[in-house]
C-alpha positions in Angstrom: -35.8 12.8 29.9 -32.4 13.1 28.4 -32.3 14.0 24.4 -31.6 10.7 22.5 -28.4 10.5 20.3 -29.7 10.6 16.3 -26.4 7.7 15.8 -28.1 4.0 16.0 -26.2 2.0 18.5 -24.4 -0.3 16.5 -22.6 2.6 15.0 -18.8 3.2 15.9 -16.7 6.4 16.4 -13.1 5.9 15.4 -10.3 8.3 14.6 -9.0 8.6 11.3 -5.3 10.1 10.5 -5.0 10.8 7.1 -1.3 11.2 5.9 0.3 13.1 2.7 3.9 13.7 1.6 5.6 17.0 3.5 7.5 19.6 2.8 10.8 17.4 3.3 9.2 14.8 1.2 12.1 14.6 -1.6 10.2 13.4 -4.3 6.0 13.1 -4.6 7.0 9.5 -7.3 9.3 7.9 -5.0 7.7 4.7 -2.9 6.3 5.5 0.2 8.1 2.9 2.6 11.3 3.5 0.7 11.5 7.1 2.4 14.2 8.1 4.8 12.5 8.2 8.0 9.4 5.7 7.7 10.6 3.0 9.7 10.3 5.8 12.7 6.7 6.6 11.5 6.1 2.9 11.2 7.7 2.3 14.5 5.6 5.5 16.0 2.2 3.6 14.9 2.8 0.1 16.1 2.4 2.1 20.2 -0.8 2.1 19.3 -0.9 -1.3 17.6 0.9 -3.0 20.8 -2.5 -1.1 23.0 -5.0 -2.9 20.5 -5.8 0.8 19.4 -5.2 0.5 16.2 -7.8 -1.0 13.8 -6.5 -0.4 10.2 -3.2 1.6 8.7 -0.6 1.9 5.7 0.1 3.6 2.4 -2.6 4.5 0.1 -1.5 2.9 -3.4 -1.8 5.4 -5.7 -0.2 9.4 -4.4 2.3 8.5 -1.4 -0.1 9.2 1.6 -1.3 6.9 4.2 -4.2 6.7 6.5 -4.4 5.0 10.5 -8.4 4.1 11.0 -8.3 4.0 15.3 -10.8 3.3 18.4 -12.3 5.9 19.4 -11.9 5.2 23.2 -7.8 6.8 22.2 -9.2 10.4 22.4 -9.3 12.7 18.8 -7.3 15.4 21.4 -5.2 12.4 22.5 -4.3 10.9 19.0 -3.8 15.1 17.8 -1.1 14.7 20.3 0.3 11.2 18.8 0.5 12.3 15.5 2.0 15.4 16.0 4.9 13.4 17.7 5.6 11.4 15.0 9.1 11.8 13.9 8.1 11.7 10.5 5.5 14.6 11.4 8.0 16.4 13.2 10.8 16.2 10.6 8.7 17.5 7.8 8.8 14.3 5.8 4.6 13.8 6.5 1.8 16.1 7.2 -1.0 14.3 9.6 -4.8 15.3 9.6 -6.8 13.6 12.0 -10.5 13.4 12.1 -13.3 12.2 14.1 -15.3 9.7 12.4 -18.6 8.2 12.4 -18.1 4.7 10.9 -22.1 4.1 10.1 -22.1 1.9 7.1 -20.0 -1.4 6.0 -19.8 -4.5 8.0 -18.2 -2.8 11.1 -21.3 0.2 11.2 -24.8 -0.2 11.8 -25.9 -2.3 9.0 -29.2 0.3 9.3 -31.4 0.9 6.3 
């Protein structure tokens, strides 16, 4: 018999790409969407939008970084790929971290107990 998976069946993998100012970043207080260069990284994102691959993303309020919540049928190697060719990535203006994620709790997780 094949080992059973410990994660309940309701639960969902995504991919998470978590987003914080880089080195070309010209100043941590100025407004995230009023950076040179974010309409590319915008434009870079709504790919994956357009596929229905993209669940949740923009700015986080409160230090200039930004986060992308995605299916997990994208691939974490595939979506490593993606972020790395984000012209905001590759000019320096945004670092990307992306993680795999096991979304267990909230409305969209396994509502187990």
């Amino acid at each position: 018999m094949p080992p059973q998976s410990s994660r309940p069946a309701a639960a969902a993998e995504r991919i998470v790409i978590v987003h914080r100012p880089g080195p070309m970043w010209p100043d941590p207080k100025h407004e995230f969407l009023d950076q040179e260069g974010l309409r590319a990284h915008i434009d870079h994102y709504r790919i994956l939008d357009d596929r229905g691959l993209l669940l949740l993303g923009g700015p986080f309020l409160n230090d200039g970084g930004g986060m992308m919540i995605v299916a997990g049928e994208a691939g974490l190697e595939r979506m490593r790929r993606f972020a790395g060719a984000d012209p905001a990535v590759k000019s320096g203006l945004l670092l990307a971290e992306v993680y795999s994620w096991f979304a267990f709790l909230g409305t969209q997780g396994s509502g187990e107990r």
